[in-house]
N, C-alpha and C positions, 0 to 999 in steps of 0.2 A: 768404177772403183773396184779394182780386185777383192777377193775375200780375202778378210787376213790370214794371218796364220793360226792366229787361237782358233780363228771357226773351222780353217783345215784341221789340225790338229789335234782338235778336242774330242768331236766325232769317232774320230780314228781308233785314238787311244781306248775309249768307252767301247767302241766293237771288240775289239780285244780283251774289254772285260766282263762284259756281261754276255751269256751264252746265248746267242743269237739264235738258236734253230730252236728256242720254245718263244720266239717272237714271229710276229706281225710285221712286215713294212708298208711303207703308201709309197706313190710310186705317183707323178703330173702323166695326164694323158694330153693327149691332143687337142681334145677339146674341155679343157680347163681355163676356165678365164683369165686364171691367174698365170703366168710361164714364168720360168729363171729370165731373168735380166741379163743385159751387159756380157760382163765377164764370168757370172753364175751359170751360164747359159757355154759357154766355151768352155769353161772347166769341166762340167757335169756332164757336157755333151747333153745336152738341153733333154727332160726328165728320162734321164739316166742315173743308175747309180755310180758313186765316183767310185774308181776304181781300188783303189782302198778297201772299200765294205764289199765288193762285191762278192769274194765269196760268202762272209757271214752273212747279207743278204742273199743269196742259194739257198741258205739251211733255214729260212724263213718260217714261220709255223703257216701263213697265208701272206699273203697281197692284197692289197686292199687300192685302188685307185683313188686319187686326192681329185678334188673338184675346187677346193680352194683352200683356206688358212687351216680349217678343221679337219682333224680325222671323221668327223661322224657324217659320213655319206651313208645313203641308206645302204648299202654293201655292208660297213663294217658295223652299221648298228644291227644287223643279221647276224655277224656275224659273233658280235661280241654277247650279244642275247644269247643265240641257239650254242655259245659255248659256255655259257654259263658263270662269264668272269665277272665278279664285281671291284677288283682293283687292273689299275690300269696304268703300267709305267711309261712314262713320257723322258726321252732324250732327243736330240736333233737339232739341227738349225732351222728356226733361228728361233731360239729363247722366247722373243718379245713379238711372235708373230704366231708362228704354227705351232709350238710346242705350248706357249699358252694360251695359244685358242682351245687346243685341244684337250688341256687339262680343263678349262672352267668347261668346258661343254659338257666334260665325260662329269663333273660335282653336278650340272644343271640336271644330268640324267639320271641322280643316283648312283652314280660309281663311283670311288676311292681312287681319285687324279694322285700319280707319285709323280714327281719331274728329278730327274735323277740330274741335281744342279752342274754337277762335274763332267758329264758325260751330253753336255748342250754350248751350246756358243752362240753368237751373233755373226754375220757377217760384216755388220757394222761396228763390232770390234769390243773387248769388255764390258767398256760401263755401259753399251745398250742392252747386255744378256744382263747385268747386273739390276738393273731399270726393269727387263722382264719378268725376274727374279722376286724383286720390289713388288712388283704389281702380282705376282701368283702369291705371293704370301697373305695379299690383301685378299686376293679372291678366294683360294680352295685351303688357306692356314698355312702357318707356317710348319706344324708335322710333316704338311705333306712334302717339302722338299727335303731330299734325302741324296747321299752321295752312292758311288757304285759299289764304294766297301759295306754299305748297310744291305744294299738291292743283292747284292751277290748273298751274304748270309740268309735273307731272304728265300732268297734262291735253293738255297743249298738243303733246307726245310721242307720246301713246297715244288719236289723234282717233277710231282705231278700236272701240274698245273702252269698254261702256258703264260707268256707274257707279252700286253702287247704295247708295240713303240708306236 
């Protein structure tokens, strides 16, 4: 099953509004249990960034290598410790998988999970990012889903301080 278009296009749009080069990306390596599927895997040019984000991912603040649904490989819990971040904004595909793994992991650990709702999709299409959506309000509250007009004012406050996806 191809990915729709909201999960192309939501990504997209979201790199274009939030300033990418005081972020973070992860990135499937090789030997990651988990790999793009199917048609995820032909699009992305299997863990590649799609070509869309590629250059906002260039202006990256670090890279962080993904092992599975979660950001927190021992890399970025180094990483995110020795930089001293206690909030953690969260956009990507897919909603109901990796971006909210990754938020309940960063609240298990003491961090302040953001999932920027607007700038996340599903590849399996609306109501399963809306379903993911559902389920992070239950786990890290619902303050913490915020859209990219809040994240950017955010932003715009706090030029020091980087953020990561």
């Amino acid at each position: 099953m191809p990915p729709s278009g909201f999960a192309n296009s939501v990504p997209v749009r979201a790199a274009r509004s939030i300033d990418s080069r005081r972020a973070a990306k992860t990135r499937w390596t090789p030997t990651s249990p988990l790999q793009p599927v199917g048609d995820q895997a032909d699009q992305f040019g299997a863990r590649q960034v799609a070509a869309e984000l590629a250059e906002a991912a260039g202006h990256a603040h670090a890279g962080v290598d993904k092992t599975g649904y979660t950001l927190f490989t021992p890399e970025a819990a180094e990483l995110i410790r020795r930089a001293g971040w206690t909030d953690l904004v969260f956009c990507g595909i897919a909603t109901e998988s990796c971006v909210l793994k990754s938020a309940a992991d960063a609240f298990e650990h003491g961090y302040a999970p953001w999932i920027v709702t607007d700038a996340c999709a599903s590849d399996a299409g609306p109501d399963v990012h809306d379903a993911g959506l559902l389920v992070a309000r239950r786990l890290i509250g619902t303050d913490q889903l915020v859209d990219v007009e809040q994240v950017m004012g955010q932003l715009d406050t706090r030029t020091a301080d980087p953020v990561l996806e």
